[in-house]
C-alpha positions as CSV (number, residue, x, y, z in Angstrom):
1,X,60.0,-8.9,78.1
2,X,63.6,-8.2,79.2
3,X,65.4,-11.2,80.4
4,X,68.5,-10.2,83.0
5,X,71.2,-12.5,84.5
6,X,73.1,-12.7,87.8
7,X,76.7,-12.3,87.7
8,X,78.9,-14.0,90.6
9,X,80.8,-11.5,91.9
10,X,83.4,-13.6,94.3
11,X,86.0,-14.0,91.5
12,X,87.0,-10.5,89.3
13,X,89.3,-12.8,87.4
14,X,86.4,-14.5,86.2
15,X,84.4,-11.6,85.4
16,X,85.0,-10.6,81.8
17,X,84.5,-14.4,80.6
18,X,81.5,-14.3,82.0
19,X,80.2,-10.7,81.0
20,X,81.0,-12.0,77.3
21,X,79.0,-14.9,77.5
22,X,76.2,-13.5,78.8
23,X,75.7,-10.8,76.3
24,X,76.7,-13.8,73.9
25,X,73.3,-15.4,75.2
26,X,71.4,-12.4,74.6
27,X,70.7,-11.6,77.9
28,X,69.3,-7.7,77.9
29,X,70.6,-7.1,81.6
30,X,73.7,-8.2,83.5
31,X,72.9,-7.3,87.3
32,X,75.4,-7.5,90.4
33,X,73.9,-7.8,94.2
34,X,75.6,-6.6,97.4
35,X,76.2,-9.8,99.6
36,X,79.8,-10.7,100.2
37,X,81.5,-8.4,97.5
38,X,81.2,-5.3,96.1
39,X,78.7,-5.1,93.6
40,X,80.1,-2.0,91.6
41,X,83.9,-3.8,90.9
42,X,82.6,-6.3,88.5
43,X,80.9,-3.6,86.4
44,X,83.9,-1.7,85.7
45,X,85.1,-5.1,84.5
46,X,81.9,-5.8,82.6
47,X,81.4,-2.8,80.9
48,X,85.3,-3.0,79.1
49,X,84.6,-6.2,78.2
50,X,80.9,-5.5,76.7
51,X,78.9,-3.5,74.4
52,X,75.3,-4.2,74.1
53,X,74.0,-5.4,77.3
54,X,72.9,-2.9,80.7
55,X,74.8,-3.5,83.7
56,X,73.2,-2.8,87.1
57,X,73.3,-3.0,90.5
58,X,69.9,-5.4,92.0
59,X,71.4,-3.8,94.3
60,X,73.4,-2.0,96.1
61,X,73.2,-0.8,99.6
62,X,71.9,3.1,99.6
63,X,72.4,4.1,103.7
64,X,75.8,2.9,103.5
65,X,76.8,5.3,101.3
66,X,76.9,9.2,101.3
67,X,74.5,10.0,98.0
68,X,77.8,11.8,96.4
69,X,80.3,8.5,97.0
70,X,77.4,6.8,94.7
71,X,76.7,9.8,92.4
72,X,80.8,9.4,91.5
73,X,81.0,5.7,91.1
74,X,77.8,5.8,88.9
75,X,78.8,8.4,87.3
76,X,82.5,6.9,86.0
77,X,80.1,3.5,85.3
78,X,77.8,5.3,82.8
79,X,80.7,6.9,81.0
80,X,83.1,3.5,80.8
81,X,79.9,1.7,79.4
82,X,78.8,4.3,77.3
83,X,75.8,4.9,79.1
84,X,74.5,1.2,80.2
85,X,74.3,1.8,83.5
86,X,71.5,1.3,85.8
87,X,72.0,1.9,89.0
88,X,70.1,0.1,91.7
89,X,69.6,0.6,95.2
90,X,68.2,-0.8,98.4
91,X,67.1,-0.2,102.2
92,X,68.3,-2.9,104.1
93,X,66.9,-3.5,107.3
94,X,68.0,-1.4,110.4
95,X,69.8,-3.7,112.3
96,X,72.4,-4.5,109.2
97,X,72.8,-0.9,108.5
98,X,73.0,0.1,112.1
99,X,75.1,-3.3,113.2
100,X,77.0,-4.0,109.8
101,X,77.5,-0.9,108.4
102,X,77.2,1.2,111.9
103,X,75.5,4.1,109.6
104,X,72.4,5.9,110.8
105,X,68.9,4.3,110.5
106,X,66.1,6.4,109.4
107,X,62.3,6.2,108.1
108,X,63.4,4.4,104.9
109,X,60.8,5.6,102.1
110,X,61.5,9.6,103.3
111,X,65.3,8.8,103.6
112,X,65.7,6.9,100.1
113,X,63.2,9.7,98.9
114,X,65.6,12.0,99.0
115,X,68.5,10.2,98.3
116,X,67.4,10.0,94.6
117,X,66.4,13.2,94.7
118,X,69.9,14.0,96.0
119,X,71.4,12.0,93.7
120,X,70.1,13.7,90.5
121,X,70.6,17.2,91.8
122,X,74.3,16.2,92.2
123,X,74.3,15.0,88.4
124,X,72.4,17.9,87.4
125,X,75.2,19.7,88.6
126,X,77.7,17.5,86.8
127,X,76.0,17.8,83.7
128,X,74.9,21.2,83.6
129,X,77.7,22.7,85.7
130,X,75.0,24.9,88.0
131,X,75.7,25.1,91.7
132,X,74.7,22.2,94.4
133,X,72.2,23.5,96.4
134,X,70.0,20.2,97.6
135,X,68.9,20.6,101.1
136,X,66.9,18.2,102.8
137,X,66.0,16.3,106.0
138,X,68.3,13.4,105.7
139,X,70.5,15.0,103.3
140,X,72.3,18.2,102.5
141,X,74.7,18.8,99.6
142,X,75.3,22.5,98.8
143,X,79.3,22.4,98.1
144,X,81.1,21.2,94.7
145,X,84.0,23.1,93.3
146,X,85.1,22.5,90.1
147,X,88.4,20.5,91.4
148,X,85.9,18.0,92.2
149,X,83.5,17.5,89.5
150,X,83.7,15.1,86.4
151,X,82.8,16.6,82.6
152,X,79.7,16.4,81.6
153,X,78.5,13.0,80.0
154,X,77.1,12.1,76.0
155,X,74.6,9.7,78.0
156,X,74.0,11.5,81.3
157,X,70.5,9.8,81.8
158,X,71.8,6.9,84.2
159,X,68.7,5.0,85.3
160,X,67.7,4.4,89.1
161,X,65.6,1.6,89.9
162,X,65.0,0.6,94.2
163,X,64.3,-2.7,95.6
164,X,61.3,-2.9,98.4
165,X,58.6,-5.5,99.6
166,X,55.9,-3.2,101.5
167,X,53.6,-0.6,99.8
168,X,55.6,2.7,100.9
169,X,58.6,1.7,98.7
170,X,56.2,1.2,95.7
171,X,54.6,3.9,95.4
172,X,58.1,5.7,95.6
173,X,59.1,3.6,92.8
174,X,55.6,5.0,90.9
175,X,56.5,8.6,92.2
176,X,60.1,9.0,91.5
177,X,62.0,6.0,90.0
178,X,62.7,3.9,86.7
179,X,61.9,0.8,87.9
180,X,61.6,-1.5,90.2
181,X,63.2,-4.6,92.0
182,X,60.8,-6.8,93.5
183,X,61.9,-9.1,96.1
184,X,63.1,-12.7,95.3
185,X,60.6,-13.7,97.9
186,X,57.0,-13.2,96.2
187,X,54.0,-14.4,94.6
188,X,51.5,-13.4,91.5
189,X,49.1,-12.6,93.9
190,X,51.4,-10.3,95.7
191,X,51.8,-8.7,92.6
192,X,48.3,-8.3,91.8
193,X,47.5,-7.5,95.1
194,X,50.1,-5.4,96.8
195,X,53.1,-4.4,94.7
196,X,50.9,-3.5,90.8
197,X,48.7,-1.0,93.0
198,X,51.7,0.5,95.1
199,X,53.2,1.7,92.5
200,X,50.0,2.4,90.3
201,X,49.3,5.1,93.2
202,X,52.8,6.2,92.6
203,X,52.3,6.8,88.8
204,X,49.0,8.8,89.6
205,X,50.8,11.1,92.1
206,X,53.5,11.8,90.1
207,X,51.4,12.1,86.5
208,X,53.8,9.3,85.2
209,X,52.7,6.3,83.1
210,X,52.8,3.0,83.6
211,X,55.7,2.8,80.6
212,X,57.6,5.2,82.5
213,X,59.0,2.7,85.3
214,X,60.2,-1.1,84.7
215,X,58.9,-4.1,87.2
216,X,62.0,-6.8,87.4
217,X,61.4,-10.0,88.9
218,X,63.6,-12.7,90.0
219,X,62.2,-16.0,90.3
220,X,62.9,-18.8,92.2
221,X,63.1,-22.1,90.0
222,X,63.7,-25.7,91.1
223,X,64.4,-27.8,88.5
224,X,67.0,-31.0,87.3
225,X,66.6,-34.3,86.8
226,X,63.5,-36.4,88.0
227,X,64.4,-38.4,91.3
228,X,67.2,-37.3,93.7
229,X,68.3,-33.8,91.9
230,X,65.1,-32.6,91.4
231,X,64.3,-33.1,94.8
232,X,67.3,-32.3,96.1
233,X,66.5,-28.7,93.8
234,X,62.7,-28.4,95.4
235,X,64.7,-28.6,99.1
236,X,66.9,-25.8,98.1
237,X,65.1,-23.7,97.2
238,X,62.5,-24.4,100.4
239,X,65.5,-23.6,102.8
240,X,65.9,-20.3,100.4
241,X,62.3,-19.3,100.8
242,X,62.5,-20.4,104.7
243,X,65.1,-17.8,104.7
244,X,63.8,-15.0,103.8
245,X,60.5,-16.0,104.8
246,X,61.6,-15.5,108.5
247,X,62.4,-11.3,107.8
248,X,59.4,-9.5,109.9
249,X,60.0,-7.3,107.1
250,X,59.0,-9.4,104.7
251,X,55.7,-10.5,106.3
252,X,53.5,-8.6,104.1
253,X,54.1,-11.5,101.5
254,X,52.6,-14.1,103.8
255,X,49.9,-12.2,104.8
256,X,48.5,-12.1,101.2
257,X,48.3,-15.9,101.7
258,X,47.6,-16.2,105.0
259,X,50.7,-17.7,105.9
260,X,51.6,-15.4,108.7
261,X,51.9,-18.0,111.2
262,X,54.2,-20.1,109.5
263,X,57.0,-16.4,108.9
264,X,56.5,-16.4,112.8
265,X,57.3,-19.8,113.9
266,X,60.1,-19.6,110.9
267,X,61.5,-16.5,112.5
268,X,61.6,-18.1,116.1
269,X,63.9,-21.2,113.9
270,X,66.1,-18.0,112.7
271,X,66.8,-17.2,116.3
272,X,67.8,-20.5,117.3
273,X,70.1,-21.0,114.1
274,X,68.1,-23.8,113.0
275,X,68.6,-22.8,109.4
276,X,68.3,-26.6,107.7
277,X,65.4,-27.7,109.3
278,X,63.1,-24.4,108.0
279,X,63.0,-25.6,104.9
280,X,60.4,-28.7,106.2
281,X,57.8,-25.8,107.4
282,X,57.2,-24.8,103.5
283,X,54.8,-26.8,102.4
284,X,54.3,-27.8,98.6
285,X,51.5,-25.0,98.2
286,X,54.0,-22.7,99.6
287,X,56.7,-24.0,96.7
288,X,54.2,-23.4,94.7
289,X,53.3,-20.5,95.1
290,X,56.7,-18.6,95.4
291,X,58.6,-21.0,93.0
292,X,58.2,-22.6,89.1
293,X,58.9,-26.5,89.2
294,X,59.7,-28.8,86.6
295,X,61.7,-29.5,83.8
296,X,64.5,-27.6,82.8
297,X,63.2,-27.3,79.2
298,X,59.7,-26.2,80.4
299,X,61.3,-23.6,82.9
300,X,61.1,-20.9,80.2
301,X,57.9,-20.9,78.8
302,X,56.1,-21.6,82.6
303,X,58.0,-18.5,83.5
304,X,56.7,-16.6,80.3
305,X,52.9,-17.8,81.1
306,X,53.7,-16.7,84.8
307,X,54.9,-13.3,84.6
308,X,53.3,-12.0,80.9
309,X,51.4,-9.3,82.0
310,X,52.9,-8.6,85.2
311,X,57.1,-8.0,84.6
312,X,59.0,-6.1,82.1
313,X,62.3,-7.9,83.5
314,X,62.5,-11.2,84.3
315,X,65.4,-13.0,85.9
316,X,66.4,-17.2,87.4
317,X,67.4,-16.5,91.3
318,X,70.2,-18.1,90.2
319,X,74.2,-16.8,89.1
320,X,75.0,-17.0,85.8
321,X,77.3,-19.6,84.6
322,X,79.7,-20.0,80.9
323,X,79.3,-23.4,80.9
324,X,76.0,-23.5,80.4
325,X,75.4,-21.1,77.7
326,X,73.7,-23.1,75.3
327,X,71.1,-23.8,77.6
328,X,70.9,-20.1,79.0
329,X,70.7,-19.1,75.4
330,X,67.4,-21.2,74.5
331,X,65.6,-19.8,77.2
332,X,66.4,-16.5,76.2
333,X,65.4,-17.1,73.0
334,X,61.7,-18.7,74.8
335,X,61.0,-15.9,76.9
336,X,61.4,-13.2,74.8
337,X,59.2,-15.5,72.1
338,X,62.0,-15.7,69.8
339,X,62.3,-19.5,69.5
């Protein structure tokens, strides 16, 4: 098992300290998320100050940005890291990329479809210098000149992995991709259930095997001190699963559990702001389910016994932090059964 960390992306000062220690810890993956900065920045930084570890997006916002804009910047990132990009991508919902990014909204499994298809022809074209001629529904690209094409690459294979909840973006994953983000906001049962099938059907459409794509997870964990911190941890990260919990989008998780009436009285809270008080509607099953509890030296292993069987990556919901390397180190070390 792969074990990846978040980097914090609000400081670029702070960015090579950090992308040393992390590969210092062993960490196989450093991964960047679109939120309040840019998630591509800190890579560029990363990847000179690096020279083992992958850096990805988990992920970056696909219909905000024309396919070619992407192809460049992943592009440059696979060459300054010497080929240790992975590039990641996401849907978003319609009313952030309509609203926030006042770009287009489309079906999103055709749409993203074709963006990696789109993506690759442009590379293809990098790499093999051949003429552009992608033509889609979402997407045409039939003009690049020399002027305005980078050389061709000694690692031109630059991963794509997508992020989705509901079964259409699976199966896209198992059809087309090399790996696989699952949502923060899940469950081994969902797994089993929804997402391992998904993309299952995916690999039989496409002929692929199962070794062919990677599953990433990142988990929530509440953990700390017995008494006030650790329950001060276990309220956090209720108000984080209230959160997302609330998406429409993201329903398809409850369902599995029967939970659907407690997403829709969480998304009426969401309306009204009351953002605090949805943390009191998840209940300790709920925690449970979507969360591992307990001491932070047992955190590792219950997240090894959790996921073996089900993840390739695996990943704390959580940025990573210098200052506690030693401890980040150990559980590297336990989850990949190395200590």
């Amino acid at each position: 098992m792969k074990v990846d960390a978040h980097l914090a992306t609000k400081d670029l000062r702070s960015i090579p300290e950090m992308a040393k220690a992390a590969e210092s810890c062993g960490f196989d993956g450093l991964l960047t998320s679109e939120t309040a900065h840019d998630p591509f920045l800190p890579l560029a930084l990363a990847a000179e100050h690096t020279s083992r570890i992958q850096l990805g997006t988990a992920i970056a916002v696909a219909f905000a940005r024309s396919p070619v804009v992407v192809a460049h910047t992943a592009w440059d990132l696979a060459a300054l890291s010497g080929g240790r990009f992975l590039l990641g991508l996401g849907t978003q919902v319609k009313a952030h990329i309509e609203r926030r990014f006042s770009m287009p909204w489309g079906p999103p499994v055709p749409r993203l479809r074709e963006y990696v298809q789109a993506l690759r022809a442009v590379w293809r074209t990098w790499q093999e210098e051949v003429p552009l001629n992608f033509r889609g529904r979402f997407y045409t690209h039939t003009l690049m000149t020399p002027f305005f094409s980078p050389s061709p690459l000694a690692h031109p294979r630059i991963p794509v992995f997508i992020a989705g909840v509901n079964t259409g973006l699976c199966r896209l994953a198992g059809e087309l991709c090399d790996g696989f983000f699952v949502h923060p906001l899940h469950t081994p049962r969902y797994l089993h259930h929804v997402v391992l099938p998904a993309i299952g059907s995916g690999l039989a459409r496409a002929g692929r095997s199962r070794a062919e794509i990677e599953i990433a997870v990142s988990c929530f964990v509440a953990t700390g001190r017995p008494g006030a911190e650790r329950e001060e941890a276990i309220n956090s990260v209720k108000r984080q699963i209230a959160f997302y919990a609330s998406t429409p989008s993201y329903r398809i998780v409850l369902e599995v559990h029967g939970w659907q009436e407690i997403g829709e009285r969480l998304q009426q809270m969401a309306r009204y702001g009351q953002w605090r008080e949805m943390g009191t509607l998840v209940t300790d099953e709920m925690l449970e389910a979507f969360a591992v509890v307990g001491p932070e030296e047992e955190i590792p292993s219950l997240l090894r016994a959790r996921y073996d069987g089900l993840a390739d990556r695996i990943s704390w919901y959580r940025e990573f932090s210098p200052e506690d390397a030693p401890r980040w180190r150990k559980a590297v070390e336990i989850l990949k059964g190395i200590a």
